[in-house]
NUNUVEX-25773 format. One record per residue (C-alpha): z negated, y, x negated; residue in three letters; residue number from 1. Coordinates in nm, 3 decimals, always signed. Layout:
REM NUNUVEX-25773
{site {Z, Y, X}, ALA, NUM}
...
This chain:
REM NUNUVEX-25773
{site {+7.328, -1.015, -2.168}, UNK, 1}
{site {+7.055, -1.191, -2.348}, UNK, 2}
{site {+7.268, -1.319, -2.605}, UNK, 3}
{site {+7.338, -0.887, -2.621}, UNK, 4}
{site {+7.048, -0.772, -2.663}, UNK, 5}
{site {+6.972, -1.038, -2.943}, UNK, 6}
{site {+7.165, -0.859, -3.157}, UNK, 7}
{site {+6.932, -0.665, -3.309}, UNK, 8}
{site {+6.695, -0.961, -3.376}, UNK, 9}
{site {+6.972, -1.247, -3.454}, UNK, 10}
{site {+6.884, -1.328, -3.797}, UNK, 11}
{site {+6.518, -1.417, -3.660}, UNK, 12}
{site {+6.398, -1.757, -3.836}, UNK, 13}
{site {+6.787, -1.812, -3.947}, UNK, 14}
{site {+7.030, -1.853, -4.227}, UNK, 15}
{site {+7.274, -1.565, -4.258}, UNK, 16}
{site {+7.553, -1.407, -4.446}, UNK, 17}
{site {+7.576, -1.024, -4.456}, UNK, 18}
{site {+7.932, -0.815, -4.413}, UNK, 19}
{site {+7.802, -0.561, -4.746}, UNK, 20}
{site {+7.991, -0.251, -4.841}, UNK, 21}
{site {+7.697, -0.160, -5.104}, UNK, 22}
{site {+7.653, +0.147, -4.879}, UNK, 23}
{site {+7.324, +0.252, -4.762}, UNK, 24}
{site {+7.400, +0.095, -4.396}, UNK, 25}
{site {+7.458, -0.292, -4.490}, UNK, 26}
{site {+7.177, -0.226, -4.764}, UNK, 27}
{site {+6.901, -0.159, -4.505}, UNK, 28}
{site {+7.075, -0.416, -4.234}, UNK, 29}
{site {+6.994, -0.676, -4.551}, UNK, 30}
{site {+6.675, -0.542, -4.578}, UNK, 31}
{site {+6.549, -0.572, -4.265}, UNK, 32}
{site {+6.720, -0.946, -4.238}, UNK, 33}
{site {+6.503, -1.060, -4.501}, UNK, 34}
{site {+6.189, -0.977, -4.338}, UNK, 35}
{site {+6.255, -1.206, -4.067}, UNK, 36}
{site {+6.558, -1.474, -4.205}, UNK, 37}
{site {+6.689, -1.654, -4.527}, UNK, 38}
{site {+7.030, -1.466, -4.693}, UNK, 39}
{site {+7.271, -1.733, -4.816}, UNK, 40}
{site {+7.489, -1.460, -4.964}, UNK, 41}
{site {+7.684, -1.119, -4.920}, UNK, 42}
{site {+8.096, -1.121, -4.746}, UNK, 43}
{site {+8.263, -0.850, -4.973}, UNK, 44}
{site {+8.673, -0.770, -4.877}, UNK, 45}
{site {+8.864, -0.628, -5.146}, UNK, 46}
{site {+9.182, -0.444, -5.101}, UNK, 47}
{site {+9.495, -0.644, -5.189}, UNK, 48}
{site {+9.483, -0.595, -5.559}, UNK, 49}
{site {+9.148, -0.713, -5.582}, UNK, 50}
{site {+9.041, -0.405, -5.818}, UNK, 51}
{site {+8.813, -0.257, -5.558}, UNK, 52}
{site {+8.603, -0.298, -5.250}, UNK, 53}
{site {+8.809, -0.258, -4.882}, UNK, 54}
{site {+8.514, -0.032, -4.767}, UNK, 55}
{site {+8.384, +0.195, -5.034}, UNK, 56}
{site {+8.617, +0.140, -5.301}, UNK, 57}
{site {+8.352, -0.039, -5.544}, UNK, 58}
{site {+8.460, -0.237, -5.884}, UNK, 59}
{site {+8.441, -0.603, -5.834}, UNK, 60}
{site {+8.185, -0.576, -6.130}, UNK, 61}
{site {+7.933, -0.285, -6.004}, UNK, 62}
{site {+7.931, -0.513, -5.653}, UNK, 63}
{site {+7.868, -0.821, -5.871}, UNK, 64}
{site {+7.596, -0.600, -6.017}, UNK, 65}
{site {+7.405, -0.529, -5.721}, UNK, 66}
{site {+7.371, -0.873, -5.610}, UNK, 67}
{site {+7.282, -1.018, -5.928}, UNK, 68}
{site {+7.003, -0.734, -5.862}, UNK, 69}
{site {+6.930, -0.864, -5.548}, UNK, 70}
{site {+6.955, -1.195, -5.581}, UNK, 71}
{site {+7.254, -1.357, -5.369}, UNK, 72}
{site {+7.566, -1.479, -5.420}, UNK, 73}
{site {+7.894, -1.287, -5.334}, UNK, 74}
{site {+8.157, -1.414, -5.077}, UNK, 75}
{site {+8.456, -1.171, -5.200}, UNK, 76}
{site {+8.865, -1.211, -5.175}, UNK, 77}
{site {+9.135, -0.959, -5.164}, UNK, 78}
{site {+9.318, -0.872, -4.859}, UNK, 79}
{site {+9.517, -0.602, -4.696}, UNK, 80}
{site {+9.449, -0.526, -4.357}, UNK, 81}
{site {+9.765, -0.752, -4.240}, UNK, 82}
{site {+9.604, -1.072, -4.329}, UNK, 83}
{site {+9.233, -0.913, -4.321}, UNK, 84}
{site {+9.088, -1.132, -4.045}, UNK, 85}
{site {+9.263, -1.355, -4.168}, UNK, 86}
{site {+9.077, -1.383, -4.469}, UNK, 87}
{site {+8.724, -1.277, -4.339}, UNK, 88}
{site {+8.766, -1.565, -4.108}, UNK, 89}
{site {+8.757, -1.777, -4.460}, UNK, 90}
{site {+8.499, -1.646, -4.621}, UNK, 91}
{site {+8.255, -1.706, -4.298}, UNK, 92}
{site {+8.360, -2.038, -4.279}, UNK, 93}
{site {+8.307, -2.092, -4.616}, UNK, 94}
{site {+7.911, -1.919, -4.571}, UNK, 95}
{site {+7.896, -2.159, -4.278}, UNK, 96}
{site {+7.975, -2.433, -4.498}, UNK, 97}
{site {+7.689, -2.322, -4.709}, UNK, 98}
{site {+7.439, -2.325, -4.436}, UNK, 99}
{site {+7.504, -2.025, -4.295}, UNK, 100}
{site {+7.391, -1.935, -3.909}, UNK, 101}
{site {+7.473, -1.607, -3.801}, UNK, 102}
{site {+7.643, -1.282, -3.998}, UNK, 103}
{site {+7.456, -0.974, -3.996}, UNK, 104}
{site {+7.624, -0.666, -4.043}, UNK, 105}
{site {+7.473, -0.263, -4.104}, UNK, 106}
{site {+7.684, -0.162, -3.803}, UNK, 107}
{site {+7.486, +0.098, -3.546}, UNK, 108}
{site {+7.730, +0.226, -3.294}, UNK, 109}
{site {+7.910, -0.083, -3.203}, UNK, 110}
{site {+8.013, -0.162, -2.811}, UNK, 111}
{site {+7.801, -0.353, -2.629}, UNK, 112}
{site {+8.114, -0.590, -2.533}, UNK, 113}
{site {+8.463, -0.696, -2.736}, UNK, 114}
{site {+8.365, -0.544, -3.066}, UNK, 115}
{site {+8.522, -0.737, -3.367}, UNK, 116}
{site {+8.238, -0.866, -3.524}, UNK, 117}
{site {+8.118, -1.033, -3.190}, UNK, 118}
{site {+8.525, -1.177, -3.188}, UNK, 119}
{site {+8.526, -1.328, -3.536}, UNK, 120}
{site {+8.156, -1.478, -3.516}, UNK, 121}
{site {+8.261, -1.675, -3.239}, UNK, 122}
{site {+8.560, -1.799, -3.364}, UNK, 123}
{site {+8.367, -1.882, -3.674}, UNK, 124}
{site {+8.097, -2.098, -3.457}, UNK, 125}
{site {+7.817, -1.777, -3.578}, UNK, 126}
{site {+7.559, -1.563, -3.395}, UNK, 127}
{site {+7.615, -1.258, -3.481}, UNK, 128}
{site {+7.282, -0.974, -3.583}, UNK, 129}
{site {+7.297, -0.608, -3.647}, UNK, 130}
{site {+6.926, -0.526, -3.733}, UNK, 131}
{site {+6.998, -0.117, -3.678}, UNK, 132}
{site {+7.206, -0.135, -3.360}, UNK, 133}
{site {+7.178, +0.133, -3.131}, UNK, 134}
{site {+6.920, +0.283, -3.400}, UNK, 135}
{site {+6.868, +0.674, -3.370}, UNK, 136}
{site {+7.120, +0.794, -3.670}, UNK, 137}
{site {+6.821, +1.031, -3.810}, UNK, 138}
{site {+6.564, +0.806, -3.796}, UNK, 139}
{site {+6.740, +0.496, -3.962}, UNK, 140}
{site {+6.882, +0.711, -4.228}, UNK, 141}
{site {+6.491, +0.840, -4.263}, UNK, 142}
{site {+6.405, +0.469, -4.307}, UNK, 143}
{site {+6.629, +0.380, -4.549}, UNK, 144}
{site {+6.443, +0.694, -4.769}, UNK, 145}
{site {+6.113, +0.620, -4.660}, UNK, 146}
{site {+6.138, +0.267, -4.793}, UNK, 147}
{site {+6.266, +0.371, -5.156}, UNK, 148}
{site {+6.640, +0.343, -5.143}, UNK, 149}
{site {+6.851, +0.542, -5.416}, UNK, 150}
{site {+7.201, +0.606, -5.321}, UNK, 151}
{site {+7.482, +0.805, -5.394}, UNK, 152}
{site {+7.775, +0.987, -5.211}, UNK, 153}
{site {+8.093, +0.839, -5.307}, UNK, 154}
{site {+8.341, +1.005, -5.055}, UNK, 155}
{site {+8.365, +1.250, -4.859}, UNK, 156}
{site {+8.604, +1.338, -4.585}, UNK, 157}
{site {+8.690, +1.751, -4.679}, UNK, 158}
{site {+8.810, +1.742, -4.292}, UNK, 159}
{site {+8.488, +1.696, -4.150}, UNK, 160}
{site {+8.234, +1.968, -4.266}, UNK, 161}
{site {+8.198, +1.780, -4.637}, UNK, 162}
{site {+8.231, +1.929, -4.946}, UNK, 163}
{site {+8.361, +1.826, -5.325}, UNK, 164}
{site {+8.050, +1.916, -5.467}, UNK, 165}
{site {+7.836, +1.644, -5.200}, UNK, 166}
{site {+7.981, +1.344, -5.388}, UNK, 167}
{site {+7.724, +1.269, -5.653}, UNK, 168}
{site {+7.456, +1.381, -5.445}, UNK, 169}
{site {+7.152, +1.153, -5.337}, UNK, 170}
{site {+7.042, +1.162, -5.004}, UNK, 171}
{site {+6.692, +1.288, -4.961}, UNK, 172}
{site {+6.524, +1.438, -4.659}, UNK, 173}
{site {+6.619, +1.787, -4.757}, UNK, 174}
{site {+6.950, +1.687, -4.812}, UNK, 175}
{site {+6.941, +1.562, -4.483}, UNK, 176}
{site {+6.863, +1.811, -4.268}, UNK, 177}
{site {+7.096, +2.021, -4.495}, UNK, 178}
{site {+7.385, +1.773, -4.338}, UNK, 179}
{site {+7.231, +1.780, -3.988}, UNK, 180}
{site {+7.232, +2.203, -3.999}, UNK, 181}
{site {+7.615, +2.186, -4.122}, UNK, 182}
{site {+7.709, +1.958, -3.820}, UNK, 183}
{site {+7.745, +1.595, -4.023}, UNK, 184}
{site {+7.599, +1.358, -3.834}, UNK, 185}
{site {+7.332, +1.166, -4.156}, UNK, 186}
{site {+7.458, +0.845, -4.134}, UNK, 187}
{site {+7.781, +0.954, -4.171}, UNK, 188}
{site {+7.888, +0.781, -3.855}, UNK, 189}
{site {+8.190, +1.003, -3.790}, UNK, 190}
{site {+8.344, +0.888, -4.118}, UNK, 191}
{site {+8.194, +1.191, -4.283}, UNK, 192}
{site {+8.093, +1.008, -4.605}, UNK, 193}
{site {+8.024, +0.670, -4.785}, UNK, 194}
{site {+7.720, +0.606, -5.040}, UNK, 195}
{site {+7.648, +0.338, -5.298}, UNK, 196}
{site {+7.310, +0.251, -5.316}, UNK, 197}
{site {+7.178, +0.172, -5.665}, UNK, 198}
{site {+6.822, +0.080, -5.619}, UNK, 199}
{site {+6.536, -0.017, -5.354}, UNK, 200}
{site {+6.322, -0.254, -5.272}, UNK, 201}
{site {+6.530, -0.543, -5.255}, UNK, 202}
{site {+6.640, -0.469, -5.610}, UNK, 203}
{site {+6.534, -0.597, -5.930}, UNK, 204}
{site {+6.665, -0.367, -6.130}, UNK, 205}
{site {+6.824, +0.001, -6.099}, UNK, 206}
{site {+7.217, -0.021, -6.130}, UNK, 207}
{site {+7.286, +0.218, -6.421}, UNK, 208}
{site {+7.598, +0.370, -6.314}, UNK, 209}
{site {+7.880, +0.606, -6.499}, UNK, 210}
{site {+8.059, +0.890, -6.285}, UNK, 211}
{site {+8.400, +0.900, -6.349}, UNK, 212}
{site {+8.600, +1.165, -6.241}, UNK, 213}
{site {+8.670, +1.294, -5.894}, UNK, 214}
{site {+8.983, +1.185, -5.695}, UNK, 215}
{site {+9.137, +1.381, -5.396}, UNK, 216}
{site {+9.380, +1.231, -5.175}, UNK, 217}
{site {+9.470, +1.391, -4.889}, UNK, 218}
{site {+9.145, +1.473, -4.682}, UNK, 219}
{site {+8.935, +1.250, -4.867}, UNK, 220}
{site {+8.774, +1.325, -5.194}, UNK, 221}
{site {+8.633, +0.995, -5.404}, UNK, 222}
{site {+8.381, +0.992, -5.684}, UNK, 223}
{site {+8.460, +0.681, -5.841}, UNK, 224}
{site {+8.156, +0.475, -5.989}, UNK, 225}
{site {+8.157, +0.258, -6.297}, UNK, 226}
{site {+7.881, +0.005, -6.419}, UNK, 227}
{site {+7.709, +0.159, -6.727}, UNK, 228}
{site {+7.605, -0.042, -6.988}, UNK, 229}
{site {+7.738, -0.373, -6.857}, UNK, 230}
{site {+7.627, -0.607, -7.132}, UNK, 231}
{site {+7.305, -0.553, -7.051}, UNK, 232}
{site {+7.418, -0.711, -6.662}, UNK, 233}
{site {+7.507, -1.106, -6.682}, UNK, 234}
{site {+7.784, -1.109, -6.381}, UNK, 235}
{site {+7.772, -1.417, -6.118}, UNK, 236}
């Protein structure tokens, strides 16, 4: 149980690797791992083609972006969901080989017992932290504005109580209790939405961004993101 409870403080005085999506979750998980721990890099899963992130469906080169901006290396290969743990099992062992301790991930809600992070840590020979575990969904969302972050919507799940016209949006405190009066929980824990965060305080620079126009597939709408003026942005 004391291994458990840990959770929320196992990057404490250690080396870790972070599970990123670029979303505003993993982004203040990171954060708050860097107050207390040393980042080796950042695991990012691409979907088998390798054109975009497994999670929020980010170009290889706007991910590459935002760590050059913050200042890690990225731990990325494609993968399709077959082979996925497959895979992710590589890339940890790869960050362990680097000096890695523990992986920290931006996950809130997870089981206390038999969740897969806490399976492929293990088997990996990690610890495993999750800085906002069992956080209140307002207030860490709150946080993550409070300290500065910038990020956008990126999709939205029409089934849910979201809307086209949300993806683009930022998320502010208004916007946020405009979400919480429409029934969406803010962090978007119900699969509501995704976000990509483009600056903060663990930034260097903002990520100048291009929207590119809106994709619906089924239930899910997508506002794809591009990186603007990329030769200004030396890639890894």
């Amino acid at each position: 149980m004391a291994e458990l409870l840990n959770w929320k403080n196992g990057a404490r005085g250690q080396k870790f690797i972070t599970s990123f999506s670029g979303g505003k979750d993993s982004v203040l998980a990171l954060y708050k791992a860097l107050k207390v721990g040393e980042a080796v890099g950042l695991i990012v899963m691409l979907e088998e083609k390798g054109k975009h992130s497994r999670s929020h469906g980010m170009p290889p080169e706007l991910i590459r972006a935002q760590a050059k901006s913050i200042g890690l290396p990225v731990y990325t290969a494609a993968a399709s969901w077959t082979n996925y743990e497959k895979v992710f099992m590589h890339l940890l062992e790869k960050a362990k080989n680097q000096g890695a301790e523990v992986l920290v991930t931006g996950d809130l809600d997870m089981p206390a017992h038999g969740c897969w992070h806490e399976k492929v840590t293990k088997n990996a020979g990690l610890k495993l932290g999750m800085p906002l575990w069992e956080m209140n969904h307002r207030e860490a969302v709150e946080e993550f504005i409070d300290l500065g972050f910038v990020t956008i919507i990126v999709t939205v799940n029409l089934s849910n109580g979201m809307r086209e016209d949300d993806l683009g949006r930022t998320l502010t405190h208004d916007y946020v209790k405009e979400l919480e009066a429409r029934g969406i929980d803010p962090c978007g824990e119900g699969g509501e939405f995704h976000t990509t965060v483009i600056d903060g305080p663990i930034f260097k620079n903002t990520i100048p961004v291009r929207k590119c126009e809106i994709i619906k597939n089924g239930e899910y709408a997508f506002l794809p993101l591009e990186l603007d003026q990329m030769g200004d942005i030396d890639t890894l």
